[in-house]
C-alpha positions in Angstrom: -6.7 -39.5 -8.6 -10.0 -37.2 -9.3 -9.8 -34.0 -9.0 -13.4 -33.4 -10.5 -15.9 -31.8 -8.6 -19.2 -33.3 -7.6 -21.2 -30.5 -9.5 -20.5 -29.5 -12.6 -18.1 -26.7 -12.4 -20.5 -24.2 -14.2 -23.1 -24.9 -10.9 -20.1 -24.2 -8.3 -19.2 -20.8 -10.0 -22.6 -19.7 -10.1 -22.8 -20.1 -6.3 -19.5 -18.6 -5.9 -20.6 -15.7 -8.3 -23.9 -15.5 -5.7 -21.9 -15.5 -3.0 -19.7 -12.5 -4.7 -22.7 -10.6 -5.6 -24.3 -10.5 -2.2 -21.1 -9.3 -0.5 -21.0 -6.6 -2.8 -24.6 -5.5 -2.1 -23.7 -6.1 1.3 -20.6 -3.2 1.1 -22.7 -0.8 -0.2 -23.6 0.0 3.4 -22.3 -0.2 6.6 -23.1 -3.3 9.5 -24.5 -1.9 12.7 -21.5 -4.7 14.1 -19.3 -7.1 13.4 -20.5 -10.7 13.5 -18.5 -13.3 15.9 -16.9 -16.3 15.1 -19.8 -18.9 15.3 -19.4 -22.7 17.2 -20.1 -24.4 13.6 -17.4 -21.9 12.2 -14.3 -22.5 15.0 -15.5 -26.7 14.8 -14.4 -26.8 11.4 -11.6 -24.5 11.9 -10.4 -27.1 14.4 -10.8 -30.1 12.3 -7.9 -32.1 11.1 -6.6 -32.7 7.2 -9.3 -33.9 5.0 -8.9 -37.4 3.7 -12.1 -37.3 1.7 -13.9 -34.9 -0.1 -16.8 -32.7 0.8 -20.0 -31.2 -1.2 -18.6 -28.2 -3.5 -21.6 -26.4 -2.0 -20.9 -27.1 1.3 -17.3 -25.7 0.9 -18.4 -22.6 -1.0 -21.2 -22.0 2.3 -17.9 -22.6 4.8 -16.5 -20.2 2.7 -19.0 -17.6 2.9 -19.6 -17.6 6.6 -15.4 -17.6 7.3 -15.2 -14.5 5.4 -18.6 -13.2 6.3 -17.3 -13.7 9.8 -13.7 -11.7 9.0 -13.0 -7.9 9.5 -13.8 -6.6 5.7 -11.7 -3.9 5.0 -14.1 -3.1 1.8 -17.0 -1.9 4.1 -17.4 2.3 4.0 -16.7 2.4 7.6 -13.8 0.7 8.0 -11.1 3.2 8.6 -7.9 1.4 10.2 -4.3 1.3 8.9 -4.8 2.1 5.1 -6.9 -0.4 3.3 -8.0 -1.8 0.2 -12.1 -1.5 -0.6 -12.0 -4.0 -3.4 -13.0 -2.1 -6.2 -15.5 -4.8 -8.1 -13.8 -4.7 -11.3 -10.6 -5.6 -9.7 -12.5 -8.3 -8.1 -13.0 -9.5 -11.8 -9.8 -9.2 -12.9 -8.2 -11.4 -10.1 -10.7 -14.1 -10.8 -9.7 -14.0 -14.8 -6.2 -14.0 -13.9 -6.4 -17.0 -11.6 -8.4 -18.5 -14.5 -6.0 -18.4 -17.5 -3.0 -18.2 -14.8 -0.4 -16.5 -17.2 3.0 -16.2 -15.6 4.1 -13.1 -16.0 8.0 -13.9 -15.5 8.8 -14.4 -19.1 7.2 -13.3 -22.7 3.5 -14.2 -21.9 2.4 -12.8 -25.4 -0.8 -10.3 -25.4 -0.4 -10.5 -21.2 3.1 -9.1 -21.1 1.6 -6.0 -23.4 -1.2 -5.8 -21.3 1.5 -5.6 -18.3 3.5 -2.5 -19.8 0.8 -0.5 -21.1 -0.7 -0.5 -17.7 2.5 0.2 -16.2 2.7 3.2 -19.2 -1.0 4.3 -17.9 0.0 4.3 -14.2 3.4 6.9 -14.9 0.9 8.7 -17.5 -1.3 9.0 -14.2 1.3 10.2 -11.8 3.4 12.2 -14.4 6.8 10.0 -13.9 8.9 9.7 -16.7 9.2 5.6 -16.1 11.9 4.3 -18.5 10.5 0.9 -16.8 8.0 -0.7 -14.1 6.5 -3.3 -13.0 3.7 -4.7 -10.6 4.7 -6.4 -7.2 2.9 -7.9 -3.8 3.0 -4.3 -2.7 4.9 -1.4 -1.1 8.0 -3.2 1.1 8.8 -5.7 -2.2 8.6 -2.5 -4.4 11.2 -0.3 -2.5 13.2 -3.7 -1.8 13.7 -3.6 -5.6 13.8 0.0 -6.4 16.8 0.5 -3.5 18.6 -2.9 -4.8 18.7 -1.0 -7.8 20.4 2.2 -6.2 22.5 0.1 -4.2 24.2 -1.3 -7.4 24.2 1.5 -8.9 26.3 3.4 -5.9 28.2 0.1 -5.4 28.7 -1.4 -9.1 29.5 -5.5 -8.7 27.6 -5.2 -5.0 25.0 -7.8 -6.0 27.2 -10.5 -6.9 30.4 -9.7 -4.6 28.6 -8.5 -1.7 29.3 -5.1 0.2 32.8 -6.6 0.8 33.4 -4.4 3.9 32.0 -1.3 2.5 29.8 1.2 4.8 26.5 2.0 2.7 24.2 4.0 3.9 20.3 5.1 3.2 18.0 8.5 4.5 14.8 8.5 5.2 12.9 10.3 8.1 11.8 8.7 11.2 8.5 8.5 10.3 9.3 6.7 7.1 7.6 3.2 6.5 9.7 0.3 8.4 10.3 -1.6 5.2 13.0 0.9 4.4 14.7 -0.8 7.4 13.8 -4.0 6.2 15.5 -3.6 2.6 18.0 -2.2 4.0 18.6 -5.7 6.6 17.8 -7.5 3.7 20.6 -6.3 1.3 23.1 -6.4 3.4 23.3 -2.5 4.3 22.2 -2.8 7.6 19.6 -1.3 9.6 22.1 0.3 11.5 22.9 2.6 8.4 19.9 4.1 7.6 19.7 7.7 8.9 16.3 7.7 10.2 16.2 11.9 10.5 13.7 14.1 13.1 11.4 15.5 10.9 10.5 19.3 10.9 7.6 21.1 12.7 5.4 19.6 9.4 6.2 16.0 9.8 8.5 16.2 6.7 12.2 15.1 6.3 14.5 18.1 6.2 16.4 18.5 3.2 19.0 20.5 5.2 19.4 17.3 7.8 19.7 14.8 4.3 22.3 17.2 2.9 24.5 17.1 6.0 24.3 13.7 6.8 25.3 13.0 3.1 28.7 15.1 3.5 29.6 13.7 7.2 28.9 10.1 6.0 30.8 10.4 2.6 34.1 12.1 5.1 33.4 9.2 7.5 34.0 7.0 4.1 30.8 5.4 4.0 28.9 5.6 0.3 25.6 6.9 0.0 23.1 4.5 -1.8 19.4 6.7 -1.8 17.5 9.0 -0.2 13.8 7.8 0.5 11.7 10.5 0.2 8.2 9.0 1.4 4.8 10.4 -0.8 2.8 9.8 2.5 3.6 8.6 5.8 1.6 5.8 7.2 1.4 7.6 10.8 0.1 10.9 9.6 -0.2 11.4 5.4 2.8 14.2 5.4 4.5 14.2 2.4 8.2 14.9 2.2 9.5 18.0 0.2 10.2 16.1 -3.0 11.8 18.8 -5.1 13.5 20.1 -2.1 15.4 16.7 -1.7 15.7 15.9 -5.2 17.8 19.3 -5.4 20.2 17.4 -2.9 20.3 14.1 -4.3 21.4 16.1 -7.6 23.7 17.8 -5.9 25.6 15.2 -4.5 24.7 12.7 -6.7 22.8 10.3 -4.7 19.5 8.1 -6.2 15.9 9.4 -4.4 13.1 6.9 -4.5 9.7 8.2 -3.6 8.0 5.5 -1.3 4.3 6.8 -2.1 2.9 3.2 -1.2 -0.3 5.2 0.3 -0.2 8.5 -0.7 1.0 9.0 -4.6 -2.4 8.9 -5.7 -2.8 12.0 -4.5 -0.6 13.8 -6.8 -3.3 13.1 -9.0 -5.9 15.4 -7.0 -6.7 18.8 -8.1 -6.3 20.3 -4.0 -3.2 17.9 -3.3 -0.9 18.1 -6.6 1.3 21.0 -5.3 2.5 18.6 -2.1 4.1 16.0 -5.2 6.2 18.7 -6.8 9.8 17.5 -8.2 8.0 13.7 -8.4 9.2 13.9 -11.7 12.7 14.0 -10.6 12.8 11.0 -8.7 14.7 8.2 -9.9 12.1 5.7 -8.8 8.4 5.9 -7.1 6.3 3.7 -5.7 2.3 2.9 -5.7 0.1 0.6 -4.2 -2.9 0.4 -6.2 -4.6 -1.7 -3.5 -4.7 1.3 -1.3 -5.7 4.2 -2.9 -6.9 3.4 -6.3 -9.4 1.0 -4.7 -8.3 -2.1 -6.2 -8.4 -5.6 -4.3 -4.7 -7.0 -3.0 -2.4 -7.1 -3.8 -1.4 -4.6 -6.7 1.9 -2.6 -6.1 3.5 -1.0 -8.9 7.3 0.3 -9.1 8.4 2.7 -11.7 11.9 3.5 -12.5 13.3 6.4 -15.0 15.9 4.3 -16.3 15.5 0.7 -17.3 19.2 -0.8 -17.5 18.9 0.1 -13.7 16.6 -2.7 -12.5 18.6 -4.6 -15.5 21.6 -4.7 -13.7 20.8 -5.4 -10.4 18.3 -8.4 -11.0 19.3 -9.4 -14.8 20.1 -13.5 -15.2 21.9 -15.7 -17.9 19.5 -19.4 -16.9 19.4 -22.0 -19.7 16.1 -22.6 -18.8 14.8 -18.9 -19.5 15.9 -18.2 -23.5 15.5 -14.7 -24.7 14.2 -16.3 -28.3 11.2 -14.1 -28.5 12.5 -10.3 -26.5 15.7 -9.1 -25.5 15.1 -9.2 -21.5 11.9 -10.5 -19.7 10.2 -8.9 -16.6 12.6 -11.9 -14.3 15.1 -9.4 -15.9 14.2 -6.8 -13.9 12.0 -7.8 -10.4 12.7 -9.8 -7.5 10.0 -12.6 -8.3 10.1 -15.8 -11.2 6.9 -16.7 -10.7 4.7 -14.1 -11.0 1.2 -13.4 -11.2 -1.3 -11.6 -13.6 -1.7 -8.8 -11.2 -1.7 -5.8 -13.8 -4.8 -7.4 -15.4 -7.1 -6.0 -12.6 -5.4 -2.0 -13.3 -5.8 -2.4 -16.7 -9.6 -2.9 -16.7 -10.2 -0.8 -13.6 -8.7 1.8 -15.6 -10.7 1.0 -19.2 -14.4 0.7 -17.3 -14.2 3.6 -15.5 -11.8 6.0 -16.6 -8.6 8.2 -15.1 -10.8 11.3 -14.0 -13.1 8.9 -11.9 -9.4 7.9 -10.1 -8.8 11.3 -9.7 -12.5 12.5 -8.1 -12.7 9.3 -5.9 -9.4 10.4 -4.3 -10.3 14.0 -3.9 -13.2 13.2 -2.1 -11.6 10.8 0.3 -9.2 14.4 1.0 -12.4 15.9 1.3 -14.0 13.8 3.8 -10.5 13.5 6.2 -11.1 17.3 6.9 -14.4 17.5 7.3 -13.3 14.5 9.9 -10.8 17.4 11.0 -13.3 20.2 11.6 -15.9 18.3 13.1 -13.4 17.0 15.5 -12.5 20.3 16.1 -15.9 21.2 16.8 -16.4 18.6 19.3 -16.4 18.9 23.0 -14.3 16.2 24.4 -12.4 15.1 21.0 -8.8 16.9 19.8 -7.1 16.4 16.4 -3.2 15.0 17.5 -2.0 17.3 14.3 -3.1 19.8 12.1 -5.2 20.0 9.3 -4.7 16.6 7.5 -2.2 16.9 4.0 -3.8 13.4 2.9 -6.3 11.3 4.0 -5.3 10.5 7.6 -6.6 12.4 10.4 -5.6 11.1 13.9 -7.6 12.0 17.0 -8.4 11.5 20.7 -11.2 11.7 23.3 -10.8 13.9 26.3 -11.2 11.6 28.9 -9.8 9.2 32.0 -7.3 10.2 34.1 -5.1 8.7 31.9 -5.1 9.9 28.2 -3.3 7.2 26.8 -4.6 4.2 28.4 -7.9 5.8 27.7 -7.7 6.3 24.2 -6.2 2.8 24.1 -9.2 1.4 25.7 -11.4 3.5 23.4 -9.6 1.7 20.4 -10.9 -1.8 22.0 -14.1 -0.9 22.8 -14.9 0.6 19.0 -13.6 -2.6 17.8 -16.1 -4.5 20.3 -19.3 -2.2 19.6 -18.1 -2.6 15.5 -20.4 0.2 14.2 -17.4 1.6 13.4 -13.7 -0.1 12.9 -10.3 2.0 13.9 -6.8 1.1 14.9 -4.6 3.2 17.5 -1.9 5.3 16.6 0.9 7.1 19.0 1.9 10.4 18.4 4.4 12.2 20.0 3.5 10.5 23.1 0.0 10.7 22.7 -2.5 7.5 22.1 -5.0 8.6 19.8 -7.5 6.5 17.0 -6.0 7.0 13.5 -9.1 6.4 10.6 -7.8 6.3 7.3 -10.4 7.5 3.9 -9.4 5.3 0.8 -12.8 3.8 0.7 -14.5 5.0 -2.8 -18.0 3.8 -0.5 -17.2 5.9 2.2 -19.7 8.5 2.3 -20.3 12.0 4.5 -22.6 10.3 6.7 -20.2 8.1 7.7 -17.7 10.4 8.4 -20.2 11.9 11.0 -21.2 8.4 12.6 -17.4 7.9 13.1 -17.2 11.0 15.2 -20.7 10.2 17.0 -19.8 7.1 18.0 -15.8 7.7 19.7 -17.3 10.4 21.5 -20.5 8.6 23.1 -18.4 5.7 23.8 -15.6 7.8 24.5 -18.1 9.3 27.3 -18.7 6.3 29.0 
C-alpha cells in the first residue's frame, strides 16, 4: 500500500495554498453572479469509486472549480440564514489543527491549555462567570449538552435510570431555535413537553407566560428542567428579556440557558449591550463563533457557571481513559470522545487581531442592518415585516403581484438565479418576505445599497 503522493507534498500545498490565496482575493469583492455547475464538473461528480490514483494537481484543480462552483457564504453579499465569512486566520488555524490532529478528548498537553484559555477569553468577552466550557460542532450540540446538564440536575440519576415515568418539561418561546425541540426528543423529555410560549408585541418570551407555566406544570406534577432564554432568534434577532427571566428561574428554582448561537456577540457592542442584561445570571450560554465572530465552521462554544454540572451528567469511569495526568478530561464534560482542535482557530483569531476589533466588526454589521431598515423604509414598493432591527437581521418584502406571498417567494428564486445578490425567504406572521442576515466583516455600505437596488428592480419586473 502507497499512500505517497506523486509530487512532493511541499509542491501540492503550495498549490493548495494558491488556490486559498486567490479565493481570498476573490472575497474581498462581490461576483456580479454565481457560476453554474459546469459539464466537466457534474462528469466527475458522476463517476464511480476510484480504483487508481489521479495527478495531486489534477485533484487540487477538481477541487477548486467544485468549490468555486458552490454558494460561498464568505462573499460580502451573501446575506441568507446566518453565515460564517471565514475569517482568514481561522482558515489557518483549521489547516494547523488538521495538521498536528490533537484530540482534544483527553489531556493533550499545551493543546488542552490552549482550549481553556480560549474558553477563559470567550466568557472574559461576553462577561459570563463560566466555571467551565468547552468548544462544540455548533449551537444544537451546545444546548444538547447545556440542557442534559439541567435535566440531571432537576432529575438527579436521570442519565443513567432514564426519566422512569417522570413528566419534564422545558420553556422557550415559539420563535426559539428548533434544536431546543430536538434536545429535548433527544433526551428523552419529549417534544411534546416543551412550552413553546407566544411571544409579546417585541418578539420576546414573556417572563409572566414562563412564570405561570412553571407553577401549573409543577401542580400538574411534572418537573421543570430549564428555561431557554434565546440571545437572538434566527427569524428576526429579538432577544429575550434575560434578567427578566432569570428573576423567575430564581424564583422558582429552575436552570436558564441562554441559546445565543447567533446573536451573543452582540452583548459585546457598545449600541446593543443593554438587550444582554442579566447574561451574567444564566446558568449556561451559548456562542457560535462561526457566525458572528467570523470564524470558519464549525466553532461553537458552551459555557457553564458551574463545572461539576456538565461533570455529572457526561462524567465516565473507562479503563481505557486513565486520569494519570488531571483529575477529569474534557470526555468528562461534553457529548463527543473524539474531538477536534477547534479552539485553535479562536485562540489566534483572537491574538492577531484583538477583542476590540471583535467588538467594532459586530457593531458595524448592527450598523449596516438599519441602514438596510431605513432605506427600505424609504423605498417605494419595499416594506420592513418588523420594526427597527435589535440585531443584525432585517426582514423585508416587495410590493408587488396580486399575491404577496407567492410573489415575494418568487422574488427569493429569482435573486438566487440573477446571483448579484444571495437571500433566503423567511415567513412572518403570515407574510413571505427575504430575510438578509449582516455577520459578514467584508460586507460593506455599498453593498447594503445594491441589496436594496436589486429586490426592488427585480422585484418590479
Amino acid at each position: 500500500m502507497n499512500l505517497s503522493l506523486d509530487i512532493p507534498r511541499e509542491e501540492a500545498l503550495a498549490r493548495a495554498s494558491e488556490i486559498v490565496t486567490l479565493a481570498w482575493t476573490s472575497f474581498d469583492q462581490a461576483r456580479e453572479t454565481e457560476p453554474p455547475i459546469d459539464d466537466n464538473l457534474r462528469e466527475l461528480l458522476a463517476a464511480a469509486l476510484p480504483e487508481a490514483p489521479t495527478s495531486a494537481l489534477e485533484v487540487l484543480e477538481d477541487a477548486r472549480r467544485g468549490l468555486d462552483e458552490s454558494i460561498a457564504q464568505t462573499r460580502p453579499r451573501y446575506f441568507a440564514f446566518v453565515a460564517s465569512s471565514g475569517l482568514p486566520m481561522g482558515v489557518i488555524g483549521d489547516l494547523l489543527a488538521s495538521c498536528f490532529d490533537a484530540n482534544l478528548a483527553v489531556w493533550a498537553a499545551a493543546a488542552t491549555e490552549i482550549e481553556d484559555q480560549a474558553v477563559r477569553w470567550v466568557a472574559e468577552l461576553l462577561g459570563f462567570p463560566a466555571g467551565a466550557g468547552a468548544f462544540t460542532s455548533g449551537g444544537t450540540i451546545s444546548n444538547m449538552t447545556a440542557l442534559a446538564a439541567a435535566r440531571e440536575r432537576a432529575i438527579p440519576g436521570s442519565r443513567r435510570r432514564g426519566l422512569g415515568g417522570v413528566s419534564a418539561t422545558l420553556y422557550c418561546s415559539d420563535e426559539a431555535h428548533y434544536s431546543i425541540e430536538r434536545a429535548a426528543e433527544i433526551l428523552g423529555l419529549g417534544s411534546e413537553n416543551v412550552r413553546s410560549l407566544p411571544i409579546d408585541g417585541d418578539r420576546r418570551l414573556p417572563p409572566e407566560a414562563v412564570a405561570e407555566a412553571i407553577r401549573s406544570d409543577r401542580a400538574a406534577g411534572r418537573i421543570p428542567v430549564a428555561v431557554v432564554a434565546t440571545a437572538g432568534t434566527t427569524l428576526t434577532g429579538a432577544v429575550d428579556p434575560i434578567d427578566a427571566l432569570a428573576d423567575v428561574c430564581e424564583e422558582e428554582g429552575v436552570w436558564l440557558h441562554v441559546d445565543g448561537a447567533y446573536g451573543l456577540p452582540a452583548a459585546t457592542a457598545p449600541s446593543t449591550a443593554h438587550l444582554f442584561v442579566g447574561l451574567d445570571r444564566a446558568d449556561s450560554v451559548t456562542l457560535d463563533a462561526h457566525k458572528w465572530l467570523f470564524l470558519p465552521k464549525a466553532c461553537g462554544v458552551l459555557l457553564v457557571r458551574r463545572r461539576e454540572d456538565l461533570f455529572h451528567a457526561f462524567s465516565h469511569e473507562e479503563s481505557y481513559i486513565p486520569h494519570e495526568r488531571t483529575s477529569a478530561h474534557m470526555v468528562d464534560i461534553t457529548l463527543e470522545y473524539s474531538r477536534p482542535f477547534r479552539a485553535l482557530k479562536l485562540w489566534l483569531a483572537f491574538r492577531a487581531h484583538g477583542a476590540q476589533a471583535f467588538r467594532d466588526a459586530v457593531e458595524d454589521n448592527v450598523r449596516q442592518a438599519r441602514l438596510l431598515h431605513d432605506l427600505v423604509v424609504a423605498r417605494d414598493g419595499l416594506e420592513p415585516l418588523c420594526g427597527p432591527p435589535p440585531l443584525s437581521i432585517v426582514p423585508f418584502r416587495h410590493l408587488g403581484g396580486a399575491d404577496l406571498n407567492e410573489h415575494n417567494a418568487a422574488l427569493v428564486r429569482t435573486l438566487q438565479d440573477d446571483g448579484r445578490v444571495w437571500v433566503a425567504p423567511a415567513t412572518i406572521d403570515g407574510k413571505i418576505g427575504l430575510r438578509p442576515c449582516f455577520v459578514n466583516f467584508r460586507t460593506t455600505d455599498d453593498d447594503v445599497r445594491v441589496l436594496v437596488d436589486v429586490a426592488a428592480e427585480l422585484g418590479a419586473r
